[in-house]
C-alpha positions in Angstrom: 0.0 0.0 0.0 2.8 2.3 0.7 4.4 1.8 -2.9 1.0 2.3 -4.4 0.4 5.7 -2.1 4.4 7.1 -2.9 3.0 6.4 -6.9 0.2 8.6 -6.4 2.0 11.1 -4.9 4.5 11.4 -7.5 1.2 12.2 -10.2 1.7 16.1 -7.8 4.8 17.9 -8.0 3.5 19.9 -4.8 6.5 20.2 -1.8 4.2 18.6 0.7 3.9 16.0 -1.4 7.8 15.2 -2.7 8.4 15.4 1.5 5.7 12.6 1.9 6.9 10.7 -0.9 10.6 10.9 1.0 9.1 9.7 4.3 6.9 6.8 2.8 10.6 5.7 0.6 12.1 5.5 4.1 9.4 3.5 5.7 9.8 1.1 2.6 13.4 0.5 3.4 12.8 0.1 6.9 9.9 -2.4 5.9 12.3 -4.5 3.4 14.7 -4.3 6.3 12.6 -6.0 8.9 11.1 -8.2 6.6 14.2 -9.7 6.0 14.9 -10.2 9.4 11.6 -11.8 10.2 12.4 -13.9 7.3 15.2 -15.1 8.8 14.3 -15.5 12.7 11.2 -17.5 11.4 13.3 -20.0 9.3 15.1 -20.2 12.4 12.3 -21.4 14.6 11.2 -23.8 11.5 14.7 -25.4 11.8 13.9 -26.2 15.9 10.5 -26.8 15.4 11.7 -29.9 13.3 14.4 -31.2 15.7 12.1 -30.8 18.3 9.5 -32.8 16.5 11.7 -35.6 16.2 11.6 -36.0 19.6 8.3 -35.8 19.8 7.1 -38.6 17.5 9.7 -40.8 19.8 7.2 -39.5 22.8 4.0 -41.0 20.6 5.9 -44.3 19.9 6.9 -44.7 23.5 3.1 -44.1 24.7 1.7 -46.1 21.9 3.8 -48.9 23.4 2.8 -48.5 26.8 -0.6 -48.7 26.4 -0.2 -52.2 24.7 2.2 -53.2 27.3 -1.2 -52.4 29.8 -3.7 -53.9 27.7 -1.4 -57.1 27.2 -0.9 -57.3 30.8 -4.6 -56.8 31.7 -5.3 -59.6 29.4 -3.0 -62.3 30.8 -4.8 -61.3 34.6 -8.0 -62.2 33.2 
């Protein structure tokens, strides 16, 4: 939206509007900046969410067994 509004501005060759159209170029650098760096931190967490996920299907397995190992037993009682 910002792009679109600095394009607008540019159609008036008023000085309020060139000092807008300076501002909204800065806040676009800024944006690019930080989108970048979100980028990055979120690939970040995707890289632990996997590792920890490992560990997590291990947890499922484990639980899965259990509960056999009590229905087993429950059936030799009976």
């Amino acid at each position: 939206m910002t792009e679109n509004t600095i394009e607008l501005l540019k159609t008036s060759s008023t000085p309020q509007s060139l000092i807008m159209i300076r501002k909204l170029e800065e806040k676009v650098v800024r944006y690019e900046k930080e989108k970048a760096e979100i980028k990055t931190k979120a690939e970040s967490f995707e890289k632990e969410y996997e590792a920890i996920n490992l560990f997590d299907d291990q947890f499922d397995m484990t639980d899965a067994f259990l509960t056999i190992a009590i229905a087993m037993f429950g059936i030799t009682l009976g």
